[in-house]
C-alpha positions as CSV (number, residue, x, y, z in Angstrom):
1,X,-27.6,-9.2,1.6
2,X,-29.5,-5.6,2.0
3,X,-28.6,-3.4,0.0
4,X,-28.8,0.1,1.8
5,X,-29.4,3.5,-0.3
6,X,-27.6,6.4,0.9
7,X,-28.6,10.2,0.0
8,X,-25.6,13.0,-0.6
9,X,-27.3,16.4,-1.0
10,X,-24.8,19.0,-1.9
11,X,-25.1,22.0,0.6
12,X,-21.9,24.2,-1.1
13,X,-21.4,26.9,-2.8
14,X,-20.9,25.2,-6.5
15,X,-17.9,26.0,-8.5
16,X,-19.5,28.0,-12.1
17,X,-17.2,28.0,-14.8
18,X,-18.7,30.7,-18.1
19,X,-17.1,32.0,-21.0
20,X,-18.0,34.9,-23.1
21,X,-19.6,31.9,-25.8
22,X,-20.6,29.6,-23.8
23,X,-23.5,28.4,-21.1
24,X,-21.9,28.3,-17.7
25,X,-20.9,24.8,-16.3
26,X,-20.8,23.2,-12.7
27,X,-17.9,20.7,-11.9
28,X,-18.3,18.3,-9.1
29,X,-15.9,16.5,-7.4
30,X,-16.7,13.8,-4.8
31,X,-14.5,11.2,-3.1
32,X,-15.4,8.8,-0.5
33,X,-13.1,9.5,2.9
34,X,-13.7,6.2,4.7
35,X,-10.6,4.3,3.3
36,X,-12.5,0.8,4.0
37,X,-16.1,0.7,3.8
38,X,-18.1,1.2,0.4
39,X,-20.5,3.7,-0.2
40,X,-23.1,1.9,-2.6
41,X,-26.5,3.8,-4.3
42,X,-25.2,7.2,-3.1
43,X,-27.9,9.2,-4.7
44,X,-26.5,12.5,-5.2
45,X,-28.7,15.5,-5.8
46,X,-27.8,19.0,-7.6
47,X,-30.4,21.5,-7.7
48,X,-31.5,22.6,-11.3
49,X,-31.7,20.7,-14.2
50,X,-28.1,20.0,-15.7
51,X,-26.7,17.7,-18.2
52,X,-24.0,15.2,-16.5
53,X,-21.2,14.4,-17.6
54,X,-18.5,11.5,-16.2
55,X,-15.1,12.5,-16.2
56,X,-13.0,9.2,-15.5
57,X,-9.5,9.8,-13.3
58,X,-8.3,6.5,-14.0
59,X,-8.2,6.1,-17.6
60,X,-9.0,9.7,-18.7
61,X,-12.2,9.0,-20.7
62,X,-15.5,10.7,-20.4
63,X,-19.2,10.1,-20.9
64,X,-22.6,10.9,-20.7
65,X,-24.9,9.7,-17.6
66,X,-28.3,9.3,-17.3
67,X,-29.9,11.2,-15.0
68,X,-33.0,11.9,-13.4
69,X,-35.1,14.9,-12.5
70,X,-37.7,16.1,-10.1
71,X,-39.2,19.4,-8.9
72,X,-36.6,21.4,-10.1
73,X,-33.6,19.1,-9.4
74,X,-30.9,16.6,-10.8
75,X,-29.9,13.0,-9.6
76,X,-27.9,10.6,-10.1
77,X,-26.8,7.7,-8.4
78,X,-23.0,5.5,-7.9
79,X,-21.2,3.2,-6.3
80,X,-18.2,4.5,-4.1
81,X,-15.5,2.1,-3.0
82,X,-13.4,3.0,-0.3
83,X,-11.3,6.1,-1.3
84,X,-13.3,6.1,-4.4
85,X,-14.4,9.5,-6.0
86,X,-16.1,10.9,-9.2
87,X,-15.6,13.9,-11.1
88,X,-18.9,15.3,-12.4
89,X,-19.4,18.4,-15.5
90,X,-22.9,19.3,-15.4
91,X,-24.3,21.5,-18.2
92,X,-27.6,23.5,-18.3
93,X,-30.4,21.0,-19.7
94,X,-31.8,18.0,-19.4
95,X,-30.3,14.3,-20.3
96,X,-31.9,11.0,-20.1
97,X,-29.6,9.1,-22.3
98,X,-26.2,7.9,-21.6
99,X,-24.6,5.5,-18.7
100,X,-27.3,4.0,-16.6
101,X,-26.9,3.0,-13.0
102,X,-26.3,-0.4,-12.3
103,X,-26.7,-1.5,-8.8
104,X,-23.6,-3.8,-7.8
105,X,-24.6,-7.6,-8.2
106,X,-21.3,-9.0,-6.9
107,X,-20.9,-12.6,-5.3
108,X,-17.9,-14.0,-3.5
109,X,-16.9,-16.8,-5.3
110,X,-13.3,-17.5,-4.1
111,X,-11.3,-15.9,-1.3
112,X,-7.4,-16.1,-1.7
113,X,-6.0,-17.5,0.9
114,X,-2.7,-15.9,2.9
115,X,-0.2,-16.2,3.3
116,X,1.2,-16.3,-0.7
117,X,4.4,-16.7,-2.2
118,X,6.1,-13.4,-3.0
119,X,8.9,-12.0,-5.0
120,X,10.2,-8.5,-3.8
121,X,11.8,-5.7,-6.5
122,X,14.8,-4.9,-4.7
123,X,17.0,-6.2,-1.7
124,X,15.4,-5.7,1.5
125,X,17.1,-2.8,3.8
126,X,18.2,-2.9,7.3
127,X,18.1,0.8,8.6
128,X,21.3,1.6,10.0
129,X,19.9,4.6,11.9
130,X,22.0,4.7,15.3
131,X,25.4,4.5,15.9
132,X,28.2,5.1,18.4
133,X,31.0,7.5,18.0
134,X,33.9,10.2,18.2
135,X,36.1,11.4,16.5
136,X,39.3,9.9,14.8
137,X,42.6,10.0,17.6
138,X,40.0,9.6,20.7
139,X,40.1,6.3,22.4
140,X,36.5,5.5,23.9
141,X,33.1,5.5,22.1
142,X,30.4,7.6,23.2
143,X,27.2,6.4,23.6
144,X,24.9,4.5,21.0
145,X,22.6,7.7,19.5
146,X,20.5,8.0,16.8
147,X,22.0,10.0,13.9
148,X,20.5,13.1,13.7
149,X,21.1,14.1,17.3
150,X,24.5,12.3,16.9
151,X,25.4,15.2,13.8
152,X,24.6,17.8,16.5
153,X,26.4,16.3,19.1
154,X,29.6,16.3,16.8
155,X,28.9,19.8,15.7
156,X,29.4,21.3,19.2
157,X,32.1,19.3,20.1
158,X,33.5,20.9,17.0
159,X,32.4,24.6,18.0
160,X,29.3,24.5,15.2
161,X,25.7,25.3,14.8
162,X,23.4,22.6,15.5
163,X,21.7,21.6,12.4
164,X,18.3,22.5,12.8
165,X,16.3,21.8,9.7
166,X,16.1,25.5,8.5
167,X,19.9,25.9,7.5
168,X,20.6,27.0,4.2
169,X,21.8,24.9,0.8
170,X,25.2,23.4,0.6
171,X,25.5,25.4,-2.7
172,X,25.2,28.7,-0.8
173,X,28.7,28.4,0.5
174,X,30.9,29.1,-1.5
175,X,33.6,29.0,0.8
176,X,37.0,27.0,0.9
177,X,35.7,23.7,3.5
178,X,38.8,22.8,5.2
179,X,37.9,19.5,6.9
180,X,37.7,19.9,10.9
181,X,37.9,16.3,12.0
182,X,37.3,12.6,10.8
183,X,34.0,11.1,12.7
184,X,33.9,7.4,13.5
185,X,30.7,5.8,13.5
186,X,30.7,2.0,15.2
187,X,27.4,0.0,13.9
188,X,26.8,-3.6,15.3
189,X,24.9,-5.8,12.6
190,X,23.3,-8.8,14.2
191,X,22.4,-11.6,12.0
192,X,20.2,-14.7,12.6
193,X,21.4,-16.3,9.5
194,X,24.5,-16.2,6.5
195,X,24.0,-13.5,4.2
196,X,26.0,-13.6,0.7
197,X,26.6,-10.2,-1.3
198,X,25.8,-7.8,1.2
199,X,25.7,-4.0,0.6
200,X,26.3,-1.1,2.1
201,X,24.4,1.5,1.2
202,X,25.6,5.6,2.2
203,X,26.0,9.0,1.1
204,X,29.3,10.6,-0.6
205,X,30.9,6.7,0.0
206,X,34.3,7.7,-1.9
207,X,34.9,10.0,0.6
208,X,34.3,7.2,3.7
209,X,36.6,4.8,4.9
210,X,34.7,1.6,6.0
211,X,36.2,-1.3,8.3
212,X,33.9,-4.6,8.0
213,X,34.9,-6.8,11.6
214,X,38.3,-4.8,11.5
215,X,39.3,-5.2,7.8
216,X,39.5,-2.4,5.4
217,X,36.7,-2.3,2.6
218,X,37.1,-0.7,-0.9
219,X,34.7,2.4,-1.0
220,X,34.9,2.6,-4.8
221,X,31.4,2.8,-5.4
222,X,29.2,0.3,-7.9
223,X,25.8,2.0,-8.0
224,X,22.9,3.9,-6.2
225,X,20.1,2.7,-4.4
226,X,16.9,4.9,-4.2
227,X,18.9,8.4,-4.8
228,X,21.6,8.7,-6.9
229,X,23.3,10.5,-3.7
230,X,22.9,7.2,-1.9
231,X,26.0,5.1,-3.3
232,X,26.3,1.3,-2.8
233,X,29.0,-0.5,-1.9
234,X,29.8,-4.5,-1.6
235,X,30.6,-6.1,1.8
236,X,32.3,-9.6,2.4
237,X,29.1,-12.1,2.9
238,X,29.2,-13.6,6.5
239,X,27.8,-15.9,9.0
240,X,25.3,-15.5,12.0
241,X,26.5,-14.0,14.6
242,X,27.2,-9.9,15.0
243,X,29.2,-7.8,13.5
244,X,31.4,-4.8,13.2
245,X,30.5,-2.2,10.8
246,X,33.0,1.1,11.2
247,X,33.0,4.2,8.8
248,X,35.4,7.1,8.9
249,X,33.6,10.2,7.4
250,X,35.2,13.8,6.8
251,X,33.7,16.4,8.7
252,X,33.4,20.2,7.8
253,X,31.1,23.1,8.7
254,X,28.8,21.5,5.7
255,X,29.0,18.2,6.8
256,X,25.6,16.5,7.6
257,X,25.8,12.5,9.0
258,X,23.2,10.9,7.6
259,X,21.5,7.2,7.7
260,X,23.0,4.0,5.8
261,X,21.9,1.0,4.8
262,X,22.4,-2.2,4.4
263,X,21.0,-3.7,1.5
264,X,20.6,-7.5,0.9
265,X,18.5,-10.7,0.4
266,X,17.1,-11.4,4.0
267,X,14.5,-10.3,6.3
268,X,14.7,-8.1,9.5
269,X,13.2,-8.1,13.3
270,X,12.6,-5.1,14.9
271,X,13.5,-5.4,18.9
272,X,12.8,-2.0,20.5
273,X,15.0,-0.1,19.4
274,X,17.7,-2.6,17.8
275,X,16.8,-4.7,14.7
276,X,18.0,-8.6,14.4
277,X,18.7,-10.1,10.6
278,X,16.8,-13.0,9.9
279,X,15.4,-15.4,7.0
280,X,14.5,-14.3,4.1
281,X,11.2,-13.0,3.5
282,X,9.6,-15.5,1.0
283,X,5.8,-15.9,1.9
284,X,3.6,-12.9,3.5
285,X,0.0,-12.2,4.9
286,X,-1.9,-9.6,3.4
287,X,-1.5,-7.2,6.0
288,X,1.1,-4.9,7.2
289,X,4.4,-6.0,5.9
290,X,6.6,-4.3,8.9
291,X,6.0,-7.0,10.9
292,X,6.7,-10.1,8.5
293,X,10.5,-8.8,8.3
294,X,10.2,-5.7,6.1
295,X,10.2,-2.6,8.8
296,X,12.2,-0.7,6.6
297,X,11.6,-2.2,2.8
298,X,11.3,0.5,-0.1
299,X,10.7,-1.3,-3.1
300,X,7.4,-3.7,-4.6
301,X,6.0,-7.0,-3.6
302,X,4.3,-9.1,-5.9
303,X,1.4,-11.6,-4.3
304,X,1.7,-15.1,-6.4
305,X,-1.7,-16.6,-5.8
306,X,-3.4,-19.3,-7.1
307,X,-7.0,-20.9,-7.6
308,X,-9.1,-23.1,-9.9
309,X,-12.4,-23.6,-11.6
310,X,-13.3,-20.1,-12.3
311,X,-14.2,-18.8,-15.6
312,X,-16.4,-15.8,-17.1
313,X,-15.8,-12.1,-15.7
314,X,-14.0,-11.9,-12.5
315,X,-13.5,-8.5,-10.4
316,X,-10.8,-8.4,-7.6
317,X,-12.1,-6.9,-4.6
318,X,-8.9,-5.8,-1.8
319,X,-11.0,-4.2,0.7
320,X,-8.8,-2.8,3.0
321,X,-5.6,-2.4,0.8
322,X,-3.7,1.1,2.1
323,X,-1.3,1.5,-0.8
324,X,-0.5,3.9,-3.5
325,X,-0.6,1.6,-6.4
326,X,-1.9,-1.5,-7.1
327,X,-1.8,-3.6,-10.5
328,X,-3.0,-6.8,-11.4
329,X,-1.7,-9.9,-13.7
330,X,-3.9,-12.8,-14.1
331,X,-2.2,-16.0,-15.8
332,X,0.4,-13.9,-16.9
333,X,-1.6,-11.0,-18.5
334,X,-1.7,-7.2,-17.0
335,X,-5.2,-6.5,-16.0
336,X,-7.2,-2.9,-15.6
């Protein structure tokens, strides 16, 4: 394969660091923006002659790298993966010792194949996000609405401000909150499959009353899920088919309705704007997990893959991989 050598020249104003004992220093930092595509033998060039120094971001080490210089300036030369970057302290001087460029020698010698066998964290979510509703004593629904604009829509049937993002802190009222009205909120949960242990997962649950297909539900809370704010409740498990999910909230002039969840071990379908339970999610693609039934998952999945006949160094290469964080385990032991 060709290797291709591309050439950064530095056209800013560098950042000079002096003290009242020292020689004044130049720190550098680079990063490559293309998220996908490598940048290999980037020569980068710093007018002058300077001493370089490699400070690591992952691990926090430093050390020296070799440099080289002509007519007056200062070049060195790296490898940038996608989203990679390097953080440079240059010094007045000259330094030919240290870290030497190595051009990357890599060969493919296995490619995993997908999809894998996964384990998740934490029970996959089903965003319970819209909603019909009105208020306790009324006899017909309104219309399904998506919870936000359903909080406004009860705060003017109730003679309050809309909520509009910019309102102040709960704390800042010290006021007596006499409670205005009760809000029902119908939910429909439809379900490919039997789920066992179900949970329902809402704000200030203690204060809710919750009907699962017409039968009362204890609200004593057993935990948080994300946010300590967000207490979870059991559900009875049932069968495929759909179902009828009711809470009764308090409302006051503080009142806020907010999303719930429904926590669990199955996978879920998005369908426009409606969402279908369905098998668990046991295998995935490396790709974009929404569409392999997690649209709305908030925890970690662990890739179990497999291959033989390899020995000697290895490097992993994920070249398109869009995540904060990844770590590596190979037969069991953690790898950097």
């Amino acid at each position: 394969m060709k290797r291709i050598t591309h050439t950064l020249l530095l056209a800013v104003l560098p950042i000079m660091l002096t003290t009242a004992h020292s020689s004044p220093t130049l720190d550098l930092f680079l990063c490559n923006t293309d998220r996908v595509l490598p940048r290999d033998g980037v020569s980068v060039k710093v007018r002058g002659d300077w001493a370089v120094t490699h400070w690591n971001t992952l691990t926090g080490e430093c050390e020296a790298l070799a440099a080289e210089y002509d007519n007056g300036w200062t070049r060195i030369r790296w490898d940038f993966p996608g989203c990679g970057s390097l953080l440079l302290q240059m010094k007045p001087g000259k330094q030919s010792t240290g870290k030497a460029y190595a051009p990357s020698a890599l060969q493919e010698v296995v490619r995993l194949d997908d999809p894998a066998s996964v384990s998740l964290s934490e029970p996959n979510v089903l965003l319970l996000d819209q909603a019909r509703w009105r208020l306790a004593g009324d006899t017909t629904w309104e219309p399904l609405e998506e919870i936000l604009r359903l909080d406004n829509l009860v705060k003017r049937k109730l003679g309050l401000l809309d909520r509009t993002g910019g309102d102040g802190q709960p704390w800042t009222d010290t006021e007596e909150v006499p409670v205005l009205a009760r809000v029902e909120l119908h939910y429909e949960i439809s379900s490919a499959i039997p789920v066992a242990a179900p949970v329902l997962a809402l704000e200030d649950a203690g204060d809710a009353e919750i009907f699962w297909n017409g039968a009362a539900v204890p609200t004593a809370p057993t935990g948080w899920w994300v946010d300590e704010a967000i207490q979870t409740v059991p559900l009875p498990g049932f069968d495929a088919g759909v179902h009828e999910l009711i809470l009764r909230i308090p409302y006051h002039r503080r009142s806020g309705i907010e999303n719930a969840y429904l926590l669990g071990d199955f996978g879920v379908r998005v369908l426009g704007r409606r969402a279908e339970i369905i098998e668990p999610v046991r295998r995935l693609s490396f790709g974009d997990w929404t569409h392999q039934g997690l649209p709305f998952y908030a925890g970690n999945v662990t890739y179990h893959c497999q291959f033989t006949g390899l020995a000697g160094l290895l490097e992993l290469q994920v070249a398109h991989f869009k995540s904060p964080v990844l770590s590596i385990a190979l037969d069991g032991t953690p790898k950097s």
